[in-house]
C-alpha positions in Angstrom: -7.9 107.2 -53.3 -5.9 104.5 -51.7 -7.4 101.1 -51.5 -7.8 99.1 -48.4 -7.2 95.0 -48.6 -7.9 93.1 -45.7 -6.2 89.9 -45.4 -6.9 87.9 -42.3 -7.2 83.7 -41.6 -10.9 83.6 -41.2 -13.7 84.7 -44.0 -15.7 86.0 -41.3 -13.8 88.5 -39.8 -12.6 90.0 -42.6 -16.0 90.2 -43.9 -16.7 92.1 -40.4 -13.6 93.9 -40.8 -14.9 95.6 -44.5 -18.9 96.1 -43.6 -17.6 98.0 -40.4 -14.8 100.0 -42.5 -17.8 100.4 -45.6 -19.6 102.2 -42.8 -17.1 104.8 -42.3 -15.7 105.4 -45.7 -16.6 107.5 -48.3 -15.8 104.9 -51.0 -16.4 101.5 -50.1 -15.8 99.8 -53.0 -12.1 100.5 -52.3 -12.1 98.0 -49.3 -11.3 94.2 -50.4 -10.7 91.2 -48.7 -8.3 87.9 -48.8 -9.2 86.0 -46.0 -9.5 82.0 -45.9 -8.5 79.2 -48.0 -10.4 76.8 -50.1 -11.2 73.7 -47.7 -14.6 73.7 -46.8 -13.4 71.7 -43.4 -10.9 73.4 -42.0 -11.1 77.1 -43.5 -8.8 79.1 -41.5 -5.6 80.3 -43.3 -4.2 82.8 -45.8 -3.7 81.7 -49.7 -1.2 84.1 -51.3 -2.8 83.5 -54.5 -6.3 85.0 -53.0 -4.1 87.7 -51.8 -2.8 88.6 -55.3 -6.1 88.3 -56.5 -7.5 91.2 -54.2 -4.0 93.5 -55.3 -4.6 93.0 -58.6 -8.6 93.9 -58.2 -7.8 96.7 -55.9 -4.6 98.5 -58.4 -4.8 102.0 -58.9 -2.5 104.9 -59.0 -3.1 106.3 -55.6 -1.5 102.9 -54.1 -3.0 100.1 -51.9 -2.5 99.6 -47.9 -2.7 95.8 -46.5 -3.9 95.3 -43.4 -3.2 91.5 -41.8 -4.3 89.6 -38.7 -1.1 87.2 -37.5 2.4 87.1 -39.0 1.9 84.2 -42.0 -0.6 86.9 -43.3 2.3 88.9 -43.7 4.7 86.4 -45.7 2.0 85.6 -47.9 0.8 89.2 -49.0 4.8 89.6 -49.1 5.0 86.3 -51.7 1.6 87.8 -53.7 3.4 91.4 -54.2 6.8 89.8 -55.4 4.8 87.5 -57.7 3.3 90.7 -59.3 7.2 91.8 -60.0 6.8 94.2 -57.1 9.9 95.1 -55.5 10.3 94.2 -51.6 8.9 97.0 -49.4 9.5 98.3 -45.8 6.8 96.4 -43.4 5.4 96.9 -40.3 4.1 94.1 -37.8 
């Protein structure tokens, strides 16, 4: 079963994101999250490493699908899947 990472700029919604997707799956331990960044102040942002985290949580032979919020969500899920020695892959925006 593929497994579903969330990666957005702000805890909460992806949080919101994952309860309502837990509702409707079958498996909800297979939807993750990487939202945020570590500054209790100001915590809206993406953190690649956070992303990398979740791939390497979520791995499994059926494959993973990455769902992101605005375009630096993108470039940092990118730089988290190259840093696991994954090739570059065909996107969509």
């Amino acid at each position: 079963m593929i497994h579903l990472i969330i990666v957005s700029h702000h805890p909460d919604i992806a949080r919101g994101i994952a309860a309502l997707a837990a509702q409707m799956s079958a498996a909800p331990e297979t939807i993750h999250t990487a939202a945020g960044i570590d500054d209790a102040d100001n915590p809206v942002g993406t953190d690649a490493v956070r992303i990398m985290q979740a791939i390497l949580d979520a791995d499994n032979p059926d494959g993973i699908l990455i769902l992101v919020d605005l375009g630096s969500a993108i470039l940092a899920s990118r730089s988290a899947d190259r840093w696991l020695g994954n090739p570059p892959r065909q996107t969509r925006p």
